[in-house]
C-alpha positions in Angstrom: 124.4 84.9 115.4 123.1 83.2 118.7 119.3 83.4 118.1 117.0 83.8 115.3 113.8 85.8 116.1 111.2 84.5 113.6 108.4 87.1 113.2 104.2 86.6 112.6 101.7 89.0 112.1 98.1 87.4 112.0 94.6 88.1 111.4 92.4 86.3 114.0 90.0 85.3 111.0 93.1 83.7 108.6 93.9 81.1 110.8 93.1 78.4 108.4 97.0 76.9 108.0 98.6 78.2 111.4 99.2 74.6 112.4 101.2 74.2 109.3 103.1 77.4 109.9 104.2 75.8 113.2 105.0 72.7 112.0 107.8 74.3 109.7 108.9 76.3 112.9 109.1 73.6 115.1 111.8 72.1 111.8 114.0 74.7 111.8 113.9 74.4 115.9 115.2 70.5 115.5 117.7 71.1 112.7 119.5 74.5 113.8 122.3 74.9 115.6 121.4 78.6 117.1 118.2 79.5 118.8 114.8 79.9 117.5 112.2 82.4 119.1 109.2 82.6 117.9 106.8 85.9 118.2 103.3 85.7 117.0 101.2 88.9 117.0 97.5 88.3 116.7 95.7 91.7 114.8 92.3 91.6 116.7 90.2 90.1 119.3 90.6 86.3 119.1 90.0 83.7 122.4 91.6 81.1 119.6 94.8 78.8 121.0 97.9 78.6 119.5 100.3 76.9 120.3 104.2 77.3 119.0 105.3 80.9 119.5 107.4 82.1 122.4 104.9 84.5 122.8 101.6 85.6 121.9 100.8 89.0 121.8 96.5 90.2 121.5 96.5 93.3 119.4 93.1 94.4 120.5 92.0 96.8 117.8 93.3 95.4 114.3 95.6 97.8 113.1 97.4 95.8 109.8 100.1 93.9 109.6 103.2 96.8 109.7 101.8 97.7 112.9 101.6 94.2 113.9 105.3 92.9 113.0 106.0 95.8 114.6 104.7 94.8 117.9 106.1 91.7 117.5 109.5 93.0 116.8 109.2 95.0 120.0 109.2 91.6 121.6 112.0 90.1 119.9 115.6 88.7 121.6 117.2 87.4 118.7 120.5 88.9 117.1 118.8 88.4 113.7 114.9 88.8 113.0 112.8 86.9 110.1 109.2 87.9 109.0 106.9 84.8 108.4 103.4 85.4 107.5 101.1 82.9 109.0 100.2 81.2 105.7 103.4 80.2 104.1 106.5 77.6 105.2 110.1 77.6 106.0 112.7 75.9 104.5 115.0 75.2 106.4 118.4 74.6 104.8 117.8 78.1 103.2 116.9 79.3 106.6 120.5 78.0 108.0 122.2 79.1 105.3 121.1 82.6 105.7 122.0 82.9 109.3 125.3 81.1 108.4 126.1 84.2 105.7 124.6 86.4 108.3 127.2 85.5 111.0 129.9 85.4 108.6 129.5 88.5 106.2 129.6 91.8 106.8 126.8 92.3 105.5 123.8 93.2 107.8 120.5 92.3 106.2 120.4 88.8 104.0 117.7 88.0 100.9 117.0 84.5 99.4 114.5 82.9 97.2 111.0 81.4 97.5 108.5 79.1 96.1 105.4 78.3 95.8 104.0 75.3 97.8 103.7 73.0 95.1 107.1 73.5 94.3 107.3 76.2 91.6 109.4 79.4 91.1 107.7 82.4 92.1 108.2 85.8 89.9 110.8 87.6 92.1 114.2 85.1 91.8 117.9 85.5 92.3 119.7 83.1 90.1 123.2 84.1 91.8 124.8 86.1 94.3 124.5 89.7 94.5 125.5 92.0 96.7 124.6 96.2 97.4 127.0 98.7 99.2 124.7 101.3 101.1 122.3 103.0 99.3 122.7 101.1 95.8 119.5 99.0 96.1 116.7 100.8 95.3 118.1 102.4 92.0 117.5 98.6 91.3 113.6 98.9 91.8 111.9 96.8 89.3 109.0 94.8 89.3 108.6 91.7 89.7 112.0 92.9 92.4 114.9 91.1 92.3 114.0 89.3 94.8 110.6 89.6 97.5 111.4 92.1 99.9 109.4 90.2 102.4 112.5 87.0 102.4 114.8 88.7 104.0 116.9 88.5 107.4 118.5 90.9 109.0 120.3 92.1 112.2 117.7 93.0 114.4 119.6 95.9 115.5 119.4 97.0 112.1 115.4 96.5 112.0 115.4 98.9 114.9 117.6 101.8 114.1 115.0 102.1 111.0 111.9 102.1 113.0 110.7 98.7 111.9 107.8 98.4 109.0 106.1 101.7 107.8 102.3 101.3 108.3 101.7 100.9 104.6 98.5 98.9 103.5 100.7 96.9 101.1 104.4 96.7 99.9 105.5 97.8 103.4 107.9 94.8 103.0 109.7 97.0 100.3 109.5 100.1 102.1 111.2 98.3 105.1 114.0 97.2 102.8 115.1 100.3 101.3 115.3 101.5 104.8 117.7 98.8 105.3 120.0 99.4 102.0 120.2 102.9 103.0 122.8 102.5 105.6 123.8 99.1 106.1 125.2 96.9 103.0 123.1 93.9 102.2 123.4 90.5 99.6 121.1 88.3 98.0 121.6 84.5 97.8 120.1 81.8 95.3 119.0 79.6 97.8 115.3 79.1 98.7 114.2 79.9 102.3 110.2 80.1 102.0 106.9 78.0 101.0 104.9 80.7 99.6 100.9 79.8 99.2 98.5 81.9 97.4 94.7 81.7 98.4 91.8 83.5 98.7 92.4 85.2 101.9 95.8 87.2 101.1 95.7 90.9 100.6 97.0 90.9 97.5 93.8 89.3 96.6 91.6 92.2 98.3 89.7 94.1 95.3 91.6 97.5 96.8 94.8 96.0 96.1 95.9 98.0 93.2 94.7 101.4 94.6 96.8 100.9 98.0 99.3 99.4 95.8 100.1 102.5 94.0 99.5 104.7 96.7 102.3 102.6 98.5 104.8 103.4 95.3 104.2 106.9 95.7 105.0 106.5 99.4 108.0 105.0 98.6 109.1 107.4 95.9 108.8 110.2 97.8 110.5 108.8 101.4 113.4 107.4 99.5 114.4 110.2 97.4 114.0 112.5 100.1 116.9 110.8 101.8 118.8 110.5 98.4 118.5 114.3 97.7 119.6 114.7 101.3 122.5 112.8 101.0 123.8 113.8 97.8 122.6 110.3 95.7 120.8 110.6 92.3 116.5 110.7 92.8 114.7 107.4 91.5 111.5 106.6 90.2 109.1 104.0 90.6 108.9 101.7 87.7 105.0 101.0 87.9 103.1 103.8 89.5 101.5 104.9 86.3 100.9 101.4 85.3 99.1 100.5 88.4 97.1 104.1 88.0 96.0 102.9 84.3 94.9 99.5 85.9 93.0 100.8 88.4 91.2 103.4 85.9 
């Protein structure tokens, strides 16, 4: 893997800890020994600078943040892409160890561990190696995951053939994923690639969260075991939906 293609979806009025952001871009750019593009796309009118990315791209009418990495990922060069939302950090050894594993494995799509920003373990976290052959992952769906679907790396080619993020108000992340797993092999390493901050201004701090929460499960359901019955794999089930349907009640 020549080139990493980082990927950032942001909200013109969440702009608070950009500079931060690019300051643990700019890391990985000194310490790496491949390439480092950066695409940033902005979700909404903003006449804001920013300065870091490769390139900027103005999403004039908001449309969320799928549709946004999306863009991005239209933009990308690198042999590998990377999603980074524009309020957490790298880390870079993790960062350079998954596109060491990437380069060296057969396998095509690469998961690691975050933490919070002061330094603590987050609920979704791989304690060793594990690996899935095509379409073994998402009989694995628990919750917290096994690891958060949004720390992972993959072959951009890969991130194409499966149409990039569905346009999913939340858990799009998994959704992408399980498109993934379903036809290239992936693993999941123990070492820690992301900052992750929690704050006021994330979605999954938005009082809808729940509601569009469960409504992504039973998107996900359904796509994914339409392609299972399809293909001859036992259906799954999502471990929470009813849970999250109680909650929201």
């Amino acid at each position: 893997m020549a080139t990493l293609s980082i990927i950032s979806a942001m909200s013109p009025d969440l702009t608070a800890y950009f500079d931060e952001v690019a300051d643990s871009v700019n890391e990985l750019r000194r310490e790496a020994q491949f390439t480092v593009d950066w695409v940033l796309c902005v979700d909404g009118l903003s006449s804001q600078t920013f300065v870091g990315p490769d390139r900027i791209i103005h999403n004039p009418e908001p449309c969320g943040v799928a549709v946004a990495r999306n863009i991005a990922l239209s933009r990308a060069v690198g042999d590998a892409i990377l999603p980074l939302d524009a309020d957490d950090l790298l880390v870079v050894p993790g960062i350079i160890r998954m596109m060491e594993e990437l380069s060296t494995s057969a396998y095509k799509w690469i998961a690691a561990n975050r933490i919070s920003v002061d330094g603590g373990r987050t609920p979704h976290w791989i304690e060793q190696r594990q690996t899935w052959h095509a379409g073994e992952l998402s009989p694995n769906w628990t919750t917290p995951f096994v690891f958060h679907p949004n720390c992972v790396m993959t072959h951009r080619s890969l991130a194409l053939a499966v149409g990039g993020w569905p346009a999913l108000r939340t858990n799009e992340d998994l959704a992408f994923v399980f498109a993934l797993s379903r036809i290239s092999a992936g693993c999941a390493i123990a070492n820690v690639m992301l900052k992750y901050r929690s704050w006021s201004g994330q979605i999954t701090k938005s009082p809808t969260y729940f509601a569009n929460k469960r409504n992504a499960f039973h998107y996900i359901e359904v796509v994914e075991n339409q392609w299972r019955k399809a293909n001859s794999y036992p259906t799954i089930k999502s471990p929470i939906i009813e849970q999250i349907a109680a909650r929201d009640d």
